[in-house]
C-alpha positions as CSV (number, residue, x, y, z in Angstrom):
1,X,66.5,-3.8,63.3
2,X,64.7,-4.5,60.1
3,X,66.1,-5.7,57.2
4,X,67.4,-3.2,54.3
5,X,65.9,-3.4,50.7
6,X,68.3,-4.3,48.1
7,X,67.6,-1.3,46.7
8,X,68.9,0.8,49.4
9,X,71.3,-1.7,50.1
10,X,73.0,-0.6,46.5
11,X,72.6,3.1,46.6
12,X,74.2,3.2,49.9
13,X,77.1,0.5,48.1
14,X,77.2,3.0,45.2
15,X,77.1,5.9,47.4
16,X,80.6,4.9,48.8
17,X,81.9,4.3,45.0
18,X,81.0,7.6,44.6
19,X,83.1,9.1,47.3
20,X,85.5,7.3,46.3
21,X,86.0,7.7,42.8
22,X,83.6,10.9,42.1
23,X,80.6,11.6,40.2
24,X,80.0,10.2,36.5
25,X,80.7,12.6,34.2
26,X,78.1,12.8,30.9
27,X,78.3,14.6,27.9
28,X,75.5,15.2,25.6
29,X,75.3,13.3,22.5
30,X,73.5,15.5,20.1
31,X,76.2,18.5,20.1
32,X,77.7,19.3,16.8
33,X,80.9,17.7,16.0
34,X,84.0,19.4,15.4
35,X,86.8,20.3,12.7
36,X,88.8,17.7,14.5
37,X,86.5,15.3,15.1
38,X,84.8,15.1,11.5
39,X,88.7,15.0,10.4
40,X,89.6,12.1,12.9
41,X,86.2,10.1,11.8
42,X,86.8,10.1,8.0
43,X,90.6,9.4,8.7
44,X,89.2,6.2,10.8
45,X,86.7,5.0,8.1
46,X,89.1,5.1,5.4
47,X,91.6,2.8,7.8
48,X,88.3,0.5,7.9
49,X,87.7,0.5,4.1
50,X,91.0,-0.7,3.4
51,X,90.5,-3.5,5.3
52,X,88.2,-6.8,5.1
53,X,87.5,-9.7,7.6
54,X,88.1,-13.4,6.6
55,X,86.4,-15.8,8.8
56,X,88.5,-19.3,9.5
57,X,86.8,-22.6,9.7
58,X,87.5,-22.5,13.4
59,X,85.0,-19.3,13.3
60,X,87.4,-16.9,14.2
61,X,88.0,-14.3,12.3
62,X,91.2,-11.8,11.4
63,X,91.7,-8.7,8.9
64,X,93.7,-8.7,5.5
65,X,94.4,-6.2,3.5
66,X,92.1,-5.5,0.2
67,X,94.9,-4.8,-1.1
68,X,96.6,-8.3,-2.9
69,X,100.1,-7.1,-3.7
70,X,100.0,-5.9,0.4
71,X,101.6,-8.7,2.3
72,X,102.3,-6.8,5.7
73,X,99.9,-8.7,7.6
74,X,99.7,-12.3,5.7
């Protein structure tokens, strides 16, 4: 019996994901967005506004508040 392409080889291994756990599901990306979602975005990018990132000499990094007199996360 000749050997199977790796090719092959993977659809067939991908074939049996697919039974298994269905087809991907895709959505376009260029629909319009909606009440809810233009609401939900500019509730999320005022969250990230309020916010700035301090790096530590170690290199890692955390978020304060810009916000001196907040003290809930210092």
């Amino acid at each position: 019996m000749p050997k199977m392409r790796f090719v092959h080889r993977f659809m067939r291994f991908t074939d049996r994901l697919r039974f298994f756990f269905g087809p991907a599901s895709s959505s376009p990306l260029d629909h319009e967005m909606t009440v809810e979602n233009k609401a939900l975005l500019e509730s999320q990018q005022a969250a990230t506004a309020a916010f700035v990132t301090v790096k530590r000499p170690d290199g890692s990094t955390y978020l304060v508040p810009k916000d001196p007199n907040d003290q809930s996360l210092r």
